[in-house]
C-alpha positions as CSV (number, residue, x, y, z in Angstrom):
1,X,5.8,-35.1,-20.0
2,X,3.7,-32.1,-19.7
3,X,6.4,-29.4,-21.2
4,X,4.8,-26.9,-18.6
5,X,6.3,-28.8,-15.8
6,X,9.4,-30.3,-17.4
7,X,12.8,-28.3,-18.3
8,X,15.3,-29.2,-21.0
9,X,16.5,-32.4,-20.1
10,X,20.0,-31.2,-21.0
11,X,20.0,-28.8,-18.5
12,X,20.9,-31.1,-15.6
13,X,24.5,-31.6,-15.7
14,X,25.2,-34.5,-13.7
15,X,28.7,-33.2,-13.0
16,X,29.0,-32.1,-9.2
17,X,29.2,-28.6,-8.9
18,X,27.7,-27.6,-11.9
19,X,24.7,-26.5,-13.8
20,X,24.4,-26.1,-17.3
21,X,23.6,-22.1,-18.4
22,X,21.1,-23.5,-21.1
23,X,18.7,-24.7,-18.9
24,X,14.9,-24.2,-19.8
25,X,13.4,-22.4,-16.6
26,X,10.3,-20.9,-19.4
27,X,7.9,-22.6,-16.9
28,X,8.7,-21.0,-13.5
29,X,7.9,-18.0,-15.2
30,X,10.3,-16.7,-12.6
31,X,12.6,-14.9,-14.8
32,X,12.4,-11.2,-13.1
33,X,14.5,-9.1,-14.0
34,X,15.4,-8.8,-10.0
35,X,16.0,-12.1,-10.2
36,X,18.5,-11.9,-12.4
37,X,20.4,-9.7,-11.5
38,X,23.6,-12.1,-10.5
39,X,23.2,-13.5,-13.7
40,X,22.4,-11.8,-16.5
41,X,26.2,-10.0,-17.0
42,X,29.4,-11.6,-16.9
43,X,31.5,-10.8,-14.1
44,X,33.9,-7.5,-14.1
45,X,36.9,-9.7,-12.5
46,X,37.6,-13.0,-11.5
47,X,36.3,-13.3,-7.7
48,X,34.3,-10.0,-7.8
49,X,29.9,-10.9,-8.7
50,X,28.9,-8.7,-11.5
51,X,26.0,-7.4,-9.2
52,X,28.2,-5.3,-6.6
53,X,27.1,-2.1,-8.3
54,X,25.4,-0.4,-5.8
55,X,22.3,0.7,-7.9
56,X,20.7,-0.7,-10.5
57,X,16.9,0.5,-12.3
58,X,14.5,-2.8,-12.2
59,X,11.1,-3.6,-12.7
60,X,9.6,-4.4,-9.4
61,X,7.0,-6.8,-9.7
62,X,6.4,-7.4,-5.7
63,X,6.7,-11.0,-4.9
64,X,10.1,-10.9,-7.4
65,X,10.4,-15.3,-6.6
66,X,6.8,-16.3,-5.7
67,X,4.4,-14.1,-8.5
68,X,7.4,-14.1,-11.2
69,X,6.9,-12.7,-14.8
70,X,2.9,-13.3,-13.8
71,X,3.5,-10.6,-10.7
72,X,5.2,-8.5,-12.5
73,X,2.6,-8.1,-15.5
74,X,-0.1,-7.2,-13.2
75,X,1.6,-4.5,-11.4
76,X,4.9,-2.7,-13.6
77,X,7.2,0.0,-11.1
78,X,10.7,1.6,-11.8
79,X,12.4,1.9,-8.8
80,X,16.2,1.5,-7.7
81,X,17.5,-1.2,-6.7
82,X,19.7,-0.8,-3.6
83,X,22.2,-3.7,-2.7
84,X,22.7,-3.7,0.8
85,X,26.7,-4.9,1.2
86,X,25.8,-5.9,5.1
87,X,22.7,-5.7,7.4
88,X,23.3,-4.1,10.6
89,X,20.8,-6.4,12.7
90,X,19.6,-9.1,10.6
91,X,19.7,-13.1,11.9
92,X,18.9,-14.6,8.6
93,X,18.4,-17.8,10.2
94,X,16.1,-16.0,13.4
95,X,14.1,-13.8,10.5
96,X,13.1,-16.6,8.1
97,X,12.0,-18.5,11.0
98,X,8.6,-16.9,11.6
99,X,7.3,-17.6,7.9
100,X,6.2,-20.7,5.8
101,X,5.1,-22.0,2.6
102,X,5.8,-19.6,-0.6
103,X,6.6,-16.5,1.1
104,X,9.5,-18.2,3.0
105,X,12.0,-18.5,0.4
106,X,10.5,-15.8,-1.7
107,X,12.2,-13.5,0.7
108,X,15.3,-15.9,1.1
109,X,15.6,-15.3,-2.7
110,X,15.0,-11.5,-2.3
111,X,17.5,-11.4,-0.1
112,X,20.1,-13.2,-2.0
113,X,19.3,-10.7,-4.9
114,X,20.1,-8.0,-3.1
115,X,22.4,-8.5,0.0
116,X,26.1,-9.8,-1.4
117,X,27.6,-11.2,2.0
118,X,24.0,-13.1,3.0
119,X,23.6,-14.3,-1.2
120,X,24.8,-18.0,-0.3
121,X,23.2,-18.9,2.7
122,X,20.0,-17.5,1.9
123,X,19.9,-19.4,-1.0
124,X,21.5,-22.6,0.8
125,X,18.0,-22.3,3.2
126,X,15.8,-21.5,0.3
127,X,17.1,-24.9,-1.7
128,X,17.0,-26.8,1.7
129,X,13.4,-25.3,2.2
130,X,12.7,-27.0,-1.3
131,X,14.0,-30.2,-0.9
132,X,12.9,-30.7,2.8
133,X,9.0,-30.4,1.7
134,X,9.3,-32.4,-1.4
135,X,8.4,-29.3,-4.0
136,X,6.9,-29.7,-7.0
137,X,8.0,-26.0,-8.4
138,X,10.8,-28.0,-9.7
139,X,12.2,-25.6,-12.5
140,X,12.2,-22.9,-9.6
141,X,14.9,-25.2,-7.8
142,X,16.8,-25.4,-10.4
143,X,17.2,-22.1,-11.1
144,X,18.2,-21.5,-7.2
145,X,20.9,-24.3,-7.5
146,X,22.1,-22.4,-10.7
147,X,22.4,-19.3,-8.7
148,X,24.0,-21.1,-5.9
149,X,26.9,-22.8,-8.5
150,X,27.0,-18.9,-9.8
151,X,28.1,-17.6,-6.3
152,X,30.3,-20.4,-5.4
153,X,32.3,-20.1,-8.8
154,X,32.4,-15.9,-8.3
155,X,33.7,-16.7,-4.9
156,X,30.7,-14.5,-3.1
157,X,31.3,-14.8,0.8
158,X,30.2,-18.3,2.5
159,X,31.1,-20.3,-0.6
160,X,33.7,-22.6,2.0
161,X,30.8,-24.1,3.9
162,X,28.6,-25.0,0.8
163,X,28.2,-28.7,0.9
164,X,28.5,-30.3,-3.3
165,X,24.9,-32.1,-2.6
166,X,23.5,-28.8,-2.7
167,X,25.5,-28.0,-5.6
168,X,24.8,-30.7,-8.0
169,X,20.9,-31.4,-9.3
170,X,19.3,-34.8,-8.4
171,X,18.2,-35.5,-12.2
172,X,16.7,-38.7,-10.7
173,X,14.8,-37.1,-7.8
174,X,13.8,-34.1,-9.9
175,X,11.9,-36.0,-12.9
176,X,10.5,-38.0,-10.6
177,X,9.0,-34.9,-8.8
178,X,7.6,-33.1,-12.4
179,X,6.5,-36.7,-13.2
180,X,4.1,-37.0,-10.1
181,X,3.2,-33.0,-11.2
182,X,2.0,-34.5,-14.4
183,X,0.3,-37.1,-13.1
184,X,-1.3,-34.8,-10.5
185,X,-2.6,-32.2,-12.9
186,X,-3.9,-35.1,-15.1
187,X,-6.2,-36.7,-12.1
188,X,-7.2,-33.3,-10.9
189,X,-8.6,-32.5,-14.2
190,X,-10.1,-35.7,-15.1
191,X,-12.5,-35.7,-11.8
192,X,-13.4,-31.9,-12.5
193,X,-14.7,-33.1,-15.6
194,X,-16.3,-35.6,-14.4
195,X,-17.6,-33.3,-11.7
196,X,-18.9,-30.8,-14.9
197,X,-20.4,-33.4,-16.9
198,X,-22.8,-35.0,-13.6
199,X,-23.4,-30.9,-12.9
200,X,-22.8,-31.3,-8.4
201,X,-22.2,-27.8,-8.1
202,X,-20.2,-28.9,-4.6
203,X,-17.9,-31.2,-6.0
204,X,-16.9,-28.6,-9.0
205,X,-16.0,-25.8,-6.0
206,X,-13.7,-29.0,-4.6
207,X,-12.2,-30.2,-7.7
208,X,-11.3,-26.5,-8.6
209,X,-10.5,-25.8,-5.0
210,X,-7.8,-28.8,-5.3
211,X,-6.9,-28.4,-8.4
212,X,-5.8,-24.6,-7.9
213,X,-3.7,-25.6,-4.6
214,X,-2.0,-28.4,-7.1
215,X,-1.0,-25.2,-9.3
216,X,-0.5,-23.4,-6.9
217,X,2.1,-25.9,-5.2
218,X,3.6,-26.2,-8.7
219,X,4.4,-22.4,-8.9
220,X,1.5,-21.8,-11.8
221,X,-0.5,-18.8,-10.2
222,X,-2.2,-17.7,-12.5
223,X,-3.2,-20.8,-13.3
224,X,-4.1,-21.4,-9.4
225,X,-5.6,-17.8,-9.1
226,X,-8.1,-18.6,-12.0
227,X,-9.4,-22.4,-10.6
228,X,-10.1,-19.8,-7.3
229,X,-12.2,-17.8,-8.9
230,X,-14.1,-19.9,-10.5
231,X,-15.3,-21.5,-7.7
232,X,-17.7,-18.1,-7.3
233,X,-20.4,-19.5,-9.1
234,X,-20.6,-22.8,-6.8
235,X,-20.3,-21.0,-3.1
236,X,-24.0,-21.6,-1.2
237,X,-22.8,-20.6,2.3
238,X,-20.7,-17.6,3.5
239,X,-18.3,-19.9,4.6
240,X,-17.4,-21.2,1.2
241,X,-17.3,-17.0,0.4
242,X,-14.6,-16.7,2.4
243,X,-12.5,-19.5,1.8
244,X,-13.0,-18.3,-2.5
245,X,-11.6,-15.1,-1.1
246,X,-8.6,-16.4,1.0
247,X,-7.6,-18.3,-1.6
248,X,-8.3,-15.1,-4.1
249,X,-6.0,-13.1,-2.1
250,X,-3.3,-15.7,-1.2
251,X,-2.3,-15.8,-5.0
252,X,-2.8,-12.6,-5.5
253,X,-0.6,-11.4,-3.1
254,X,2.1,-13.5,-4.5
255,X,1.4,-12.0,-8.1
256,X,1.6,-8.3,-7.5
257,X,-2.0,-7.7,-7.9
258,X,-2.8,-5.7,-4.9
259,X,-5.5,-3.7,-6.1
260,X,-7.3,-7.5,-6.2
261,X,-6.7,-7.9,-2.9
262,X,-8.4,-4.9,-2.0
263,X,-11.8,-6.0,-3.6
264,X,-11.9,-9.2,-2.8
265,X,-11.1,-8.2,1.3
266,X,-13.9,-6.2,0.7
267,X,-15.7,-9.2,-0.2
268,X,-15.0,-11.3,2.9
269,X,-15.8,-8.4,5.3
270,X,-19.5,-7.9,3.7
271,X,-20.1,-11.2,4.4
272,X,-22.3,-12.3,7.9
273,X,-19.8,-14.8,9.0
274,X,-17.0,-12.8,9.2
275,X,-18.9,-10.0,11.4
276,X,-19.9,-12.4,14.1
277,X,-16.7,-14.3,15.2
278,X,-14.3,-15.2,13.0
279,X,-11.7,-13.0,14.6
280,X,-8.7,-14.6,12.7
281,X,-10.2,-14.6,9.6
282,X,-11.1,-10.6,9.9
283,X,-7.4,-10.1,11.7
284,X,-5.9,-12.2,8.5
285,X,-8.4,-9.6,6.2
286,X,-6.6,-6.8,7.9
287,X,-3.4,-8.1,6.8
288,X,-4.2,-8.3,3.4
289,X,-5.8,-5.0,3.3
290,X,-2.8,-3.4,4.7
291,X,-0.2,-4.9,2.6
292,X,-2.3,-4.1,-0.5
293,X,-2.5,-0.3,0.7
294,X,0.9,-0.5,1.5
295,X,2.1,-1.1,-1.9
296,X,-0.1,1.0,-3.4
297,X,1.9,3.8,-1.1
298,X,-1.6,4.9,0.9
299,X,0.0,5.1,4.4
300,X,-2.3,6.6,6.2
301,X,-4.8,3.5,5.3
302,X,-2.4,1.2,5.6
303,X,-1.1,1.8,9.3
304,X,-5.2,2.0,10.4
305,X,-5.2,-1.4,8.9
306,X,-2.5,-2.8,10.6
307,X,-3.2,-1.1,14.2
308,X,-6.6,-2.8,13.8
309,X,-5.2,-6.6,14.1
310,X,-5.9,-8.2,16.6
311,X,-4.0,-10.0,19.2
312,X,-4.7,-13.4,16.9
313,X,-1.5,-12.7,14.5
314,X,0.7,-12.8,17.6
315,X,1.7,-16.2,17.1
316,X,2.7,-15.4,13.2
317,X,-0.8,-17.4,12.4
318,X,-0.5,-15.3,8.9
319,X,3.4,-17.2,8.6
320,X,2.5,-17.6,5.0
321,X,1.8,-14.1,3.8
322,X,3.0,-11.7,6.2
323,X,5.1,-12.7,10.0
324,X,3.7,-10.7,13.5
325,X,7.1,-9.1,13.3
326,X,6.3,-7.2,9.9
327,X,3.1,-6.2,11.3
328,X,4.7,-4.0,13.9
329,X,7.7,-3.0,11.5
330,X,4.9,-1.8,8.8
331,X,2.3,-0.1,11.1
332,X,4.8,1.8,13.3
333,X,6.9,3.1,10.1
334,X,3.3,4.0,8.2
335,X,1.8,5.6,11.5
336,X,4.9,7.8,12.2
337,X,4.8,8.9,8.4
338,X,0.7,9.9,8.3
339,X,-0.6,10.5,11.3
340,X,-0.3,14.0,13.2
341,X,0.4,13.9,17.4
342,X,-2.9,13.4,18.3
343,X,-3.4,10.2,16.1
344,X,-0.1,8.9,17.3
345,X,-0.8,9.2,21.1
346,X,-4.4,7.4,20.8
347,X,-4.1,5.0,18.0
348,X,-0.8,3.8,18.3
349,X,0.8,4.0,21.9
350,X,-2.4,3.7,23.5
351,X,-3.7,0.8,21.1
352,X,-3.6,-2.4,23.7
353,X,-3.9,-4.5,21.1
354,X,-0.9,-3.1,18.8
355,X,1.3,-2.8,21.5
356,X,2.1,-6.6,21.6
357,X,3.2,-6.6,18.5
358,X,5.7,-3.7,19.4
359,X,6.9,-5.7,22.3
360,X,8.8,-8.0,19.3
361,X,10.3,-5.1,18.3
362,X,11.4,-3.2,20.8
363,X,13.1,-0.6,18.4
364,X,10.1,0.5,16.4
365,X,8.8,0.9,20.1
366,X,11.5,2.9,21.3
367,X,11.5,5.0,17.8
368,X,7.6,5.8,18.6
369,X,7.9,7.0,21.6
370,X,11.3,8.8,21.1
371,X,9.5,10.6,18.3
372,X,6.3,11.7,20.7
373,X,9.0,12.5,22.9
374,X,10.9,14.8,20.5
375,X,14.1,13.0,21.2
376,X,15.2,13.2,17.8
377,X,18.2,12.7,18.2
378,X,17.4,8.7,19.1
379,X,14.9,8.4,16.1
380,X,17.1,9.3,13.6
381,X,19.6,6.9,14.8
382,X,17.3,4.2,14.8
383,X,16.2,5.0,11.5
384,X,19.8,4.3,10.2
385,X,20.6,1.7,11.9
386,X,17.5,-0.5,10.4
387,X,17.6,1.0,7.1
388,X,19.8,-1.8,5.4
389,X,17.4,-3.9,7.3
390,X,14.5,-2.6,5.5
391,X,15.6,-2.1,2.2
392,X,16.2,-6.1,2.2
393,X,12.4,-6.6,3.2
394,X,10.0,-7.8,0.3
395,X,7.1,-5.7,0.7
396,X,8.8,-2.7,2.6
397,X,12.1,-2.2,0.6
398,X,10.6,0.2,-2.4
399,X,8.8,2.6,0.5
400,X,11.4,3.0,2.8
401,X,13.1,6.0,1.3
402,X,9.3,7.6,0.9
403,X,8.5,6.7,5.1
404,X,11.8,7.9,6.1
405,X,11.3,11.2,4.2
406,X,7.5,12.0,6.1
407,X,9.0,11.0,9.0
408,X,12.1,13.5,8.3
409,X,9.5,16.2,7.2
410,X,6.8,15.7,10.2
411,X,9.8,15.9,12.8
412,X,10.8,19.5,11.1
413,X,7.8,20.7,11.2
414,X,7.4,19.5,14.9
415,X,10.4,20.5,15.9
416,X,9.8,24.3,14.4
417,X,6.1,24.7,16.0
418,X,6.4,25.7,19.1
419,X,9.4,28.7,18.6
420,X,9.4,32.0,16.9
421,X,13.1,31.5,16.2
422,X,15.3,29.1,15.3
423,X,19.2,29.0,15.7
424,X,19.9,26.5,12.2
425,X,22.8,25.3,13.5
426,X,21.7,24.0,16.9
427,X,18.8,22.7,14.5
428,X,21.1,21.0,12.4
429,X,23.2,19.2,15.2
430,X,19.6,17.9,16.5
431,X,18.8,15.8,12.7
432,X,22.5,15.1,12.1
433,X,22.9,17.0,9.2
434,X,24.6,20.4,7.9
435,X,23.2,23.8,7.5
436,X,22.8,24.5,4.2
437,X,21.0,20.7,3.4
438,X,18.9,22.0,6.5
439,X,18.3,24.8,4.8
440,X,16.9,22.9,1.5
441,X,14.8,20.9,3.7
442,X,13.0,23.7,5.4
443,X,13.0,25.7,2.4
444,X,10.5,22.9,0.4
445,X,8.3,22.8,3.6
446,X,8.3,26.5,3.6
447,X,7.2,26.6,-0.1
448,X,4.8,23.8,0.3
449,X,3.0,25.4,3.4
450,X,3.7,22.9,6.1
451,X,5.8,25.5,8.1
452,X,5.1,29.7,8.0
453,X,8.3,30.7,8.3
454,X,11.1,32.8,6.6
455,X,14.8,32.3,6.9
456,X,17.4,34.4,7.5
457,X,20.7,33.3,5.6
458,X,23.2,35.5,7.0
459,X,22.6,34.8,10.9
460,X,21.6,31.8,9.8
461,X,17.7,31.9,12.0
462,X,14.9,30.8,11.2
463,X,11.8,33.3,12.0
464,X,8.1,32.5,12.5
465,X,5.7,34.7,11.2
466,X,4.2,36.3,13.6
467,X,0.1,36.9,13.2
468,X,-1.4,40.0,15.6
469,X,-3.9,37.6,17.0
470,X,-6.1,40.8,18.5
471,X,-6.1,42.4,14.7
472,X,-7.3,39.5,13.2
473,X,-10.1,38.6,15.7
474,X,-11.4,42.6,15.0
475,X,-10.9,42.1,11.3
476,X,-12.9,38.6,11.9
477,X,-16.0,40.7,13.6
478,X,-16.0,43.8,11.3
479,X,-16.1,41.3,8.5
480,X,-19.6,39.1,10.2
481,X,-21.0,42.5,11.3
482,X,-20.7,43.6,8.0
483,X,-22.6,40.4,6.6
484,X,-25.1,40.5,8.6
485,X,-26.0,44.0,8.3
486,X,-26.1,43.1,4.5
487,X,-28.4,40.0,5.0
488,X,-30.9,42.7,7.4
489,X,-30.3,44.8,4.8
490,X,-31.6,42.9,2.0
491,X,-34.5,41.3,4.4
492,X,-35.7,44.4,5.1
493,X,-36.1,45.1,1.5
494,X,-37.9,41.8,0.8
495,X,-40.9,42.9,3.3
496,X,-40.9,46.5,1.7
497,X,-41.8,45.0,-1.7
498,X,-44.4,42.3,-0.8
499,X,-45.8,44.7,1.8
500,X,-46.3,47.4,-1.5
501,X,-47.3,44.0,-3.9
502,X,-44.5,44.6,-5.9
503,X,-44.6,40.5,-5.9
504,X,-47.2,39.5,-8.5
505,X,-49.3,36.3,-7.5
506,X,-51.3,34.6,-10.3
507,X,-55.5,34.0,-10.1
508,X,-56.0,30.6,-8.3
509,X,-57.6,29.1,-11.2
510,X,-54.5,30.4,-14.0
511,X,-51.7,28.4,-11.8
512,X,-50.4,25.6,-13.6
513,X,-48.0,24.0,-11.6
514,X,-45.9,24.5,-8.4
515,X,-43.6,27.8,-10.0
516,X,-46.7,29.6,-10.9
517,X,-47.8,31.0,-7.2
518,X,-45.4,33.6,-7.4
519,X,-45.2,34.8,-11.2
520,X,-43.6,38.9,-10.9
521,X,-44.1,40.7,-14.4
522,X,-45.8,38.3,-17.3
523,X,-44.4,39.8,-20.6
524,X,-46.6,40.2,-23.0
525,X,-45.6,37.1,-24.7
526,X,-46.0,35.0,-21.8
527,X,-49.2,32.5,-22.5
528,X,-51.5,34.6,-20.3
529,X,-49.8,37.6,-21.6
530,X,-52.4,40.1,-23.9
531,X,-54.5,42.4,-22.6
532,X,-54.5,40.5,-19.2
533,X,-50.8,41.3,-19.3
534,X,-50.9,45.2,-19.9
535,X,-53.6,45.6,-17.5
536,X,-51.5,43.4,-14.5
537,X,-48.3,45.4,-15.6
538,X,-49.8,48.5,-15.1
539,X,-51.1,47.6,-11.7
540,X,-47.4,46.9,-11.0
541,X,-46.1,50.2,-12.3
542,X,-48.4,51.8,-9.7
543,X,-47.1,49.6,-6.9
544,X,-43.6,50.8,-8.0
545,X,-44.3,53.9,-7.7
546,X,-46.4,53.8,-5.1
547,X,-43.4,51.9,-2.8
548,X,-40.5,54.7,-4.5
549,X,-42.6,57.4,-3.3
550,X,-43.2,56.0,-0.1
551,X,-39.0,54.3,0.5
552,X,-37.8,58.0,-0.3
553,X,-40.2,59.5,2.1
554,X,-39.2,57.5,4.8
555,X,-35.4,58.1,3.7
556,X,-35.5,61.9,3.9
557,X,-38.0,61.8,7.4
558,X,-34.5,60.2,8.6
């Protein structure tokens, strides 16, 4: 058996309610350090998971189940790992509904890596998501029954209602599963031979199409992101452009590589097809596009890209890469974080299209509005009330703490613009906060220029600075009167010396190129220089003289 598809045979225990710790999971390639974080460390005390610490410093990878150790070597970021100990508004069972394929118990595992009280039943869906399609990623569920058996024996909340056939490893039903993988990879390769050695270039795209899907069902990515791209060389039609580019940016969503996904969007748009009618294709393009600038923290792009989609997503037609929920979730947050008034007035409340996404979540609706409202008050309350929400999303959780901090910043500096004073404390009942952490805030927007201000500590005010709008329009017109007399000025000057030939034109017949019509004072060692030279430079001196005489003359007469 093909050892990329087969763990250690010992490591399926077949005694119910346990899984062996030296299992081989080397071929998911799934061994994140995210992913690990319930079971890397033993346990501080019996009953109590080792992974209640409330931060911990990982490698995020992005897709922490679905791209694995492949994800994460494309695409390397520190950040903090916040466990969330209960979601204020999340229905597990409502939220994992509107997604399919890979992405659906990617999150369920993300989830379970991060939110204690939801760990077991996320992965009790994510197992039953396995088994119910027959997968063929068979080390990956093993590796979720592990962490299921983990939970249960730590005693993490839900462990009652966890049935032992989702404890305990089918040995039978697994090798036969990584068997028909073998045999599967095996045929697929044998026909793209074949198809290589007869040289039809359409049945090489198919084989490697095929073949990449078989990986890709198997949980190999890279191996399934490469059969994609070879299939460039064989595409004749647009169409097969864009299906080598779906498929391009399917697996490399799932493997962190986002600045992929970029070029290959870029790709699909250029080509004719996609700019006549293929409206789901270009709103699935947008998608992409977004998420990619998303995780590459370019807000501003990314909430253009998602206000852009069409009304074709609605129906979560995207259910394996992205839900029409997230879409509303990630353009409102990146919208209210980038974009001044104006820009949220025309592209976001006024955007038709958009607003059905909002309509499935009526909160980010509610926040938008309360924020072009300036009912702070109600934003920042929504804003906590999601948080834990958010921090549990797969794509959104490492830019939540940047987008709540713009939004923070823009509603200061909103809330400051139209006053020339400021009582701090009213100011800091309005965002929920005290004084002197007010007083921080408004000090680093005062320093970085996004509010002219000054702050008085001992009344605790906070004073505009005040421009004398009638001294600097005067300053504004002495300064262009005083240009333009210098520009008449030097005009004036320019007519005085050709009108007196102090600008020396060459004979017509001497002038060898285009910077030889107007040649003022040839030295003597110029190449016409000699005695042609003296005699044209004393000509000049006479013209000099001639137009001093003549300048100081009119001078005195005035």
């Amino acid at each position: 058996m093909d050892p990329r598809l087969s763990p250690d045979p010992t490591s399926l225990d077949p005694t119910p309610g346990h899984i062996s710790n030296t299992m081989d999971t080397s071929a998911d390639n799934h061994a994140s350090m995210d992913s690990d974080m319930f079971t890397d460390s033993q346990p501080a005390s019996a009953g109590t998971p080792s992974s209640l610490s409330n931060v911990n410093l990982t490698a995020d990878g992005g897709s922490n189940a679905g791209g694995g150790a492949e994800g994460n070597s494309k695409r390397k970021r520190f950040v903090k790992v916040v466990e969330v100990d209960a979601p204020n508004n999340l229905d597990l069972d409502a939220y994992i509904a509107t997604y399919k394929g890979h992405t659906k118990v990617n999150r369920l595992e993300f989830i379970a890596d991060r939110c204690p009280s939801l760990q077991v039943d996320a992965l009790k869906l994510a197992i039953t998501e396995l088994r119910n399609t027959n997968t063929l990623h068979v080390s990956r569920y093993i590796n979720l029954a592990r962490k299921l058996n983990e939970a249960v024996k730590f005693g993490a909340p839900g462990s009652a209602s966890v049935s032992s056939d989702l404890l305990t490893v089918d040995k039978a039903w697994a090798d036969s599963q990584m068997l028909k993988a073998k045999q599967q990879t095996d045929l697929l390769e044998g026909e793209l031979k074949n198809y290589k050695r007869n040289s039809i270039k359409e049945s090489i795209r198919m084989g490697n199409i095929e073949l990449g899907n078989h990986y890709y069902a198997c949980g190999d990515l890279t191996s399934a992101h490469r059969s994609y791209s070879r299939t460039r060389d064989y595409c004749t039609t647009s169409k097969h452009i864009i299906e080598l580019c779906m498929n391009v940016i399917k697996a490399s969503i799932e493997l962190g590589n986002f600045p992929h996904v970029l070029t290959y969007v870029v790709k699909a748009e250029s080509t004719p097809e996609v700019a006549q009618d293929k409206e789901l294709t270009k709103a699935k393009l947008k998608a992409a596009s977004g998420l990619a600038n998303l995780d590459l923290s370019k807000y501003p792009a990314a909430a253009r890209d998602f206000l852009s989609i069409g009304e074709e997503l609605v129906g979560n037609q995207y259910g394996d890469v992205i839900s029409a929920n997230d879409i509303a979730v990630y353009g409102g947050l990146c919208a209210l974080a980038s974009f001044n008034r104006t820009e949220l007035k025309r592209l976001v409340i006024d955007n038709v299209g958009f607003r059905q996404y909002l309509e499935l979540e009526p909160h980010i609706r509610d926040l938008i509005q309360g924020f072009y409202n300036s009912n702070y008050v109600l934003c920042l309350d929504i804003m906590d009330k999601w948080k834990n929400d958010y921090l549990l999303d797969l794509h959104l959780h490492s830019h939540i703490e940047a987008l709540y901090t713009n939004i923070r910043k823009k509603a200061l500096v909103q809330f400051t613009s139209p006053f020339l004073t400021v009582d701090l404390t009213k100011m800091a009942k309005s965002f929920s906060t005290t004084v002197p952490a007010l007083e921080k805030e408004l000090v680093s927007l005062i320093i970085g220029g996004q509010i002219e201000a000054r702050i008085d500590s001992q009344q605790k005010i906070l004073w505009a600075k005040q421009t004398n709008k009638r001294s600097a329009i005067f300053e504004r017109s002495t300064a262009m009167g005083q240009d333009y007399e210098r520009e008449a000025k030097a005009l004036v000057l320019r007519m005085q010396m050709t009108n007196h030939g102090l600008v020396v034109k060459s004979p017509p017949g001497e002038r060898g190129g285009p910077n030889d019509s107007e040649s003022p004072f040839e030295g003597p060692h110029h190449p016409r220089g000699g005695r042609d030279g003296r005699e044209m430079f004393a000509g000049t001196r006479a013209n000099v003289s001639s137009f001093l005489s003549s300048f100081s003359r009119d001078r005195h007469h005035r």
